[in-house]
C-alpha positions in Angstrom: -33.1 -81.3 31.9 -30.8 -81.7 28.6 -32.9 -81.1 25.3 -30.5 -82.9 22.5 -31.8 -81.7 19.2 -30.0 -82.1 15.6 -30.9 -78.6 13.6 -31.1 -78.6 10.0 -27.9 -78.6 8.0 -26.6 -78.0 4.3 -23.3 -79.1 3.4 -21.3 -78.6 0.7 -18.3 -79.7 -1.2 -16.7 -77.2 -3.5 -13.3 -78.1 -4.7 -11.0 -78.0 -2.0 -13.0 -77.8 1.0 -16.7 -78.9 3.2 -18.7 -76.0 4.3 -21.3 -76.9 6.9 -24.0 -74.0 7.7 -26.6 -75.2 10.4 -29.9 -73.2 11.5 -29.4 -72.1 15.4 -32.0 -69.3 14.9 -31.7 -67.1 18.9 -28.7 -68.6 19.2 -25.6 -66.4 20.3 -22.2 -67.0 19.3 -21.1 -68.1 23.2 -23.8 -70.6 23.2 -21.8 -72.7 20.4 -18.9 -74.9 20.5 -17.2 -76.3 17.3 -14.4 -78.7 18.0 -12.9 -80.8 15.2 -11.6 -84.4 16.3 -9.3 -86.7 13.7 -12.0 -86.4 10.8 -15.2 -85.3 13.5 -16.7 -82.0 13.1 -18.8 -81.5 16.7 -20.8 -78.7 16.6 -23.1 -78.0 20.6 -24.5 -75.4 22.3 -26.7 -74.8 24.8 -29.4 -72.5 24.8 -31.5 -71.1 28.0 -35.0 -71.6 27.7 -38.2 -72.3 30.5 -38.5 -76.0 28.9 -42.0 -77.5 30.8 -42.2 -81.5 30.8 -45.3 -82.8 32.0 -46.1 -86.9 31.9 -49.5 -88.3 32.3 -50.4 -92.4 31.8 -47.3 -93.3 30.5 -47.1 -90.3 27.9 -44.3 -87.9 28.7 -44.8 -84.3 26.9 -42.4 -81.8 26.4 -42.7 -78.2 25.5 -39.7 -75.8 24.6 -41.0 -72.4 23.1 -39.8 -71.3 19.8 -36.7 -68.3 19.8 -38.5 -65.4 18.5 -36.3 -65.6 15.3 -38.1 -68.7 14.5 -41.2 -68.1 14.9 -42.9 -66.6 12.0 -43.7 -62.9 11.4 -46.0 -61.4 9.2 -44.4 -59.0 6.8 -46.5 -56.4 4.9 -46.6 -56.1 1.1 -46.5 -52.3 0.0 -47.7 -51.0 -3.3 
């Protein structure tokens, strides 16, 4: 089953160039593709995960666990 999903994304324009930095948090970088076409910037990837759909009266349900990178930790405050 194909998950398509569009990650958040800042661009930028300083003067004499774009820069485009997108979150793929548990990504690796041979899980990405970035291919430029004419004036196209395509950025996809694939990333392995045990993705569980489930559909019951007419409702289809999907559930794709968070990368551990993403999911939130809690960080201890020291004196």
């Amino acid at each position: 089953m194909a998950l398509l999903a569009a990650p958040m994304a800042d661009v930028s324009e300083p003067e004499d160039s774009y820069v485009v930095e997108i979150d793929v948090p548990g990504a690796r970088k041979d899980q990405i593709d970035v291919q430029l076409s004419e004036r196209e910037l395509i950025v996809t990837g694939q990333i392995e995960d045990r993705v569980e759909a489930h559909l019951s009266d007419g409702v289809l349900t999907i559930t794709v666990p968070k990368a551990e990178a993403a999911k939130p930790k809690h960080i201890e405050v020291s004196a």
